[in-house]
Structure formats: C-alpha cells, structure tokens
N, C-alpha and C positions, 0 to 999 in steps of 0.2 A: 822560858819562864817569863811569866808575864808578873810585875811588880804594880800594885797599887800606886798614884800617885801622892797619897798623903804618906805613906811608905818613902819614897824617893824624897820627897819634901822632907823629914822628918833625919832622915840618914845625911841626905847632903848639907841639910840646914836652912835650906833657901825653897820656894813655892816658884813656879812660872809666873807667876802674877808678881809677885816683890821682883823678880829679876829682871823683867820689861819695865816694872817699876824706875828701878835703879838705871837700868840701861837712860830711858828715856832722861833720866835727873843729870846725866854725863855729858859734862860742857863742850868736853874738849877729846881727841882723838886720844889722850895719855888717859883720863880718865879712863872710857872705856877698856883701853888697854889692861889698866889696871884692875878694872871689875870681870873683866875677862881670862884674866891669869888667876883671879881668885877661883871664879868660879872652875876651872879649870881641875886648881888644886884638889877643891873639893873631890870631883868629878874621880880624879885619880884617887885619893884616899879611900871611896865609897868603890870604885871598882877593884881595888887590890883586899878590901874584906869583903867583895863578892867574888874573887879568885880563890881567895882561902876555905869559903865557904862551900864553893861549888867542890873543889878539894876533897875536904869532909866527907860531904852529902855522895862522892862518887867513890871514896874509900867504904863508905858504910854498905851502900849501896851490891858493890861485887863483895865484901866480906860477909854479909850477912848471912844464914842460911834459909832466911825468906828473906823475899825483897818485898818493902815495904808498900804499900798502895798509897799511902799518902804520909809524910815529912811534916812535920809542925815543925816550924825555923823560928827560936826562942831566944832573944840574946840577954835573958839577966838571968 
C-alpha cells in the first residue's frame, strides 16, 4: 500500500519539511533526543491505527462474497 504524503503528514501531524525544520532548530543532543521520542510516538500511534485497519480491510476482504476491486478508506 502506497500512502500519499499529505496523507502521512496529516495522520502523524508533522510534514518532512517542519521536521528537518525542527531537527535543524535542536541546540543540543537532549533536544534532539526529545523531538525524536516525539516523533517516534507519533510514528507508533499512526502505525497501531494502520494495524487495526489493515485488520478490517482483511476481515472484509475473505468475509465477503465478492471481493472488492477497490476499498474507499473513510475515517469520519
């Protein structure tokens, strides 16, 4: 599955551009540490609701009695 980047930006909260941003702003070696445990977090929270999703989309998937050609993935 290939994910858009304003998709990734948008779930995790942060762009690649504000996090070289940030990085670069980081005085000291705890700094980083610290914008790196963040991001980190992030990273963890956005992959455990794309565990739950993939989940889903694979229970639907074999339950179904046609299998779908293509998934619209809606989250409101």
């Amino acid at each position: 599955v290939r994910l858009a980047s304003d998709l990734l930006a948008q779930r995790i909260g942060i762009t690649v551009a504000e996090l070289m941003i940030k990085r670069k702003e980081c005085t000291n070696d705890i700094d980083k540490q610290k914008l790196q445990m963040n991001f980190n977090e992030r990273l963890k929270i956005f992959g455990h609701h794309m565990a739950q999703l993939n989940a889903i989309m694979t229970l639907r998937y074999f339950s179904d009695n046609e299998k779908p050609m293509v998934m619209t993935i809606d989250d409101s």
